[in-house]
C-alpha positions in Angstrom: 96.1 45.8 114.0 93.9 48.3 112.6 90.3 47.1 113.1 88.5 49.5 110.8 89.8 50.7 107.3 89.0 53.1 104.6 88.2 49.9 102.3 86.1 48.5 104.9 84.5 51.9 105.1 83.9 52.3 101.3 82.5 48.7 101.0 80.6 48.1 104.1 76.6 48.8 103.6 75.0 51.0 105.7 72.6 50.0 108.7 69.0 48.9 107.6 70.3 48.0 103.9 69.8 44.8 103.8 66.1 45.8 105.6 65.2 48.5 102.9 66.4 46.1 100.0 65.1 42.8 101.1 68.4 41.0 100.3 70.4 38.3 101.9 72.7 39.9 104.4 76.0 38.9 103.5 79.3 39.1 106.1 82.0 41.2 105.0 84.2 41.3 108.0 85.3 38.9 110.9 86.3 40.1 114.1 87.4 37.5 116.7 89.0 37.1 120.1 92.9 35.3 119.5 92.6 33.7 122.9 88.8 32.8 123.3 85.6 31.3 121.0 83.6 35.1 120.6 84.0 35.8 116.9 81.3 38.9 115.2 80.6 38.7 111.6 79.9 42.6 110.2 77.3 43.1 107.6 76.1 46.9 107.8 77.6 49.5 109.4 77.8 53.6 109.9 79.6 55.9 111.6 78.1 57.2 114.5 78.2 61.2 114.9 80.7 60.6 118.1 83.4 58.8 115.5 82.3 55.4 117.0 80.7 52.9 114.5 77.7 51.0 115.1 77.7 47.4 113.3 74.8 44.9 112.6 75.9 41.3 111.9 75.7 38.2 113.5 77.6 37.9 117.0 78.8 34.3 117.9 79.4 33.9 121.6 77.6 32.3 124.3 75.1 31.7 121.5 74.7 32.7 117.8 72.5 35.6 117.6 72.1 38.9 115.0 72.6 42.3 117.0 74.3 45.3 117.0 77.4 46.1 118.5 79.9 48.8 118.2 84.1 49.6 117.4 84.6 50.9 120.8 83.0 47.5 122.0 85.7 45.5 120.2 88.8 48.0 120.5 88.1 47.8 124.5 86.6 43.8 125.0 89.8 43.1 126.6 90.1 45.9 129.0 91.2 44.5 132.1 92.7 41.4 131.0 95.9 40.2 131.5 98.8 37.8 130.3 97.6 36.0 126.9 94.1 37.3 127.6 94.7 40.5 127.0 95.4 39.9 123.2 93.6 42.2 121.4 90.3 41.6 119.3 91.6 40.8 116.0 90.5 41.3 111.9 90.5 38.5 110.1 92.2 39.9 107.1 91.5 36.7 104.9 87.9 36.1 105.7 85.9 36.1 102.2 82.2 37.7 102.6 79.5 35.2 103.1 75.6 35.2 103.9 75.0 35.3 107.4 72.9 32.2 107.1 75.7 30.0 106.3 77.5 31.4 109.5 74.0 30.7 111.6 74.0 26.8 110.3 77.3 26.5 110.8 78.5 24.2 114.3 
């Protein structure tokens, strides 16, 4: 599965958007682990000069938190894994955008 797409590319805000217009940051892609409970909710992103994108979005793992994290980050998460747990990091390629603060309240 392709993780990163020329629609995501053309729709995703860049970093510090939602900083410079004082909107609600809003979700527009979900990345999550097939076998485990991490899932990372994209809201702003840019290509980094060495072809790697940098993300900002809210990360759901040990705990719900905002941060940044990166493609490379998700393409190799399951480095080192094997059997079922090596299943790849996954798009959720029906997830509808939704403000980050619904995500944080969620359970």
């Amino acid at each position: 599965m392709k993780l990163m797409t020329l629609e995501i590319e053309r729709n995703l805000p860049a970093l510090y958007h939602y900083e410079t217009t004082r909107t609600e940051p809003v979700a527009r892609v979900k990345y999550f682990d097939p076998t485990g409970s991490w899932t990372w909710y994209v809201a702003e992103g840019e290509k980094q000069e060495d072809g790697d994108w940098l993300f900002w979005g809210l990360v759901d793992g040990f705990e719900k938190e905002y941060g940044y994290f990166t493609l490379r980050e998700l393409e190799h998460a399951k480095d080192g894994c094997r059997g079922l747990q090596a299943l790849p990091i996954e798009r959720d390629l029906y997830f509808e955008p939704v403000p980050l603060k619904q995500l944080m309240n969620r359970d």
